[in-house]
C-alpha positions as CSV (number, residue, x, y, z in Angstrom):
1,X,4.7,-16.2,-14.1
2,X,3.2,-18.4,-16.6
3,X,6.8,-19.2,-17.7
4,X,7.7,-20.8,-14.6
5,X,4.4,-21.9,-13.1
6,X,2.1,-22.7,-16.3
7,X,0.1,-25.3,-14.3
8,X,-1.5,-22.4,-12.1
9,X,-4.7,-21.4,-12.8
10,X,-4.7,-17.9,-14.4
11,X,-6.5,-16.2,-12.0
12,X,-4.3,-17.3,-9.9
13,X,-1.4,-16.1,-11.2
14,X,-3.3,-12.6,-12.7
15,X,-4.3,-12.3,-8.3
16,X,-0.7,-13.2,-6.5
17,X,0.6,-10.8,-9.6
18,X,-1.4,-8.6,-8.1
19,X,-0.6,-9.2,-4.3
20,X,3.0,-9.0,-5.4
21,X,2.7,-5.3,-7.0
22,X,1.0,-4.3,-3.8
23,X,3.6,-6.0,-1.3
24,X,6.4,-4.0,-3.6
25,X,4.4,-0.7,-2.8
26,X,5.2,-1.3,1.1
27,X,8.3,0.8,2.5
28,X,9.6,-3.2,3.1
29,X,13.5,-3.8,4.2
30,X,13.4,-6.5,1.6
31,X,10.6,-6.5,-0.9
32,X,9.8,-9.8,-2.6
33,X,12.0,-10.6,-6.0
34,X,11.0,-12.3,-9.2
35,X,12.5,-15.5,-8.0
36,X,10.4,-15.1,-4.8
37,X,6.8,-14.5,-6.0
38,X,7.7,-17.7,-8.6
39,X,8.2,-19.8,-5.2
40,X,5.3,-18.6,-4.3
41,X,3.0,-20.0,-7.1
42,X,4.9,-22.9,-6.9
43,X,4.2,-23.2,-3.0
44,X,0.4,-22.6,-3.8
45,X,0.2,-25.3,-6.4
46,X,2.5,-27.8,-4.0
47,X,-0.5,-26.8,-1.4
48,X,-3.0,-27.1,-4.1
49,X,-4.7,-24.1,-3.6
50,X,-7.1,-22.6,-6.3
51,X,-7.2,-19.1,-4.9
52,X,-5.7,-16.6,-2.6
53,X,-7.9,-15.8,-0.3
54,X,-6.9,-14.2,3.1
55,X,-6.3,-17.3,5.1
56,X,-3.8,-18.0,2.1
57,X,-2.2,-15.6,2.2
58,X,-1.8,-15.5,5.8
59,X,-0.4,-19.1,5.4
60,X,2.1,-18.4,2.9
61,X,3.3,-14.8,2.7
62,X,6.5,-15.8,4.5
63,X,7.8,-17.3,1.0
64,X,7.5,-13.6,-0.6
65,X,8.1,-11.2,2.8
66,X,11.2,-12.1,4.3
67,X,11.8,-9.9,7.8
68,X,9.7,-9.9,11.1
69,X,8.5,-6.6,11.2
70,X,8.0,-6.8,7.1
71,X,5.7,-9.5,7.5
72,X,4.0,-7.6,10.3
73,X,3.6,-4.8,7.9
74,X,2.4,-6.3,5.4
75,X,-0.4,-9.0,7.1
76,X,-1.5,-5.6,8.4
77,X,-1.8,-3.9,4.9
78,X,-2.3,-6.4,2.3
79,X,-4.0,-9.4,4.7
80,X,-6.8,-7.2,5.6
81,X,-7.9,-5.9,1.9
82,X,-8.1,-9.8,1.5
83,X,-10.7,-10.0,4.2
């Protein structure tokens, strides 16, 4: 992550790290790739944000959970540890 994303904070990326490793955990049709949870720091420092919190996540999951019912899922799962 801090190849392709070096201007985000490390807790940051140590957090959507994180995020990502449980997201992969979900039975997901797609779970989010490499190349995916890179867009998505890239999409948090576009957005300038300087943590995930819930609201963040919310916002921007779609960039890392592809599917309807995967996003669903995983607002369900992952959204409300965040709370």
């Amino acid at each position: 992550m801090r190849l392709h994303a070096p201007e985000l904070p490390e807790t940051v990326a140590r957090k959507l790290v994180e995020l990502v490793a449980m997201v992969r955990e979900l039975d997901l049709k797609k779970p989010p790739s490499i190349a995916e949870s890179i867009d998505w720091a890239r999409a948090l420092l576009l957005l300038g944000r300087s943590d995930i919190d819930a609201a963040t996540f919310n916002e921007t999951m779609s960039v890392i959970v592809k599917h309807r019912t995967d996003i669903e899922l995983v607002a369900e799962r992952v959204g409300l540890a965040l709370a």
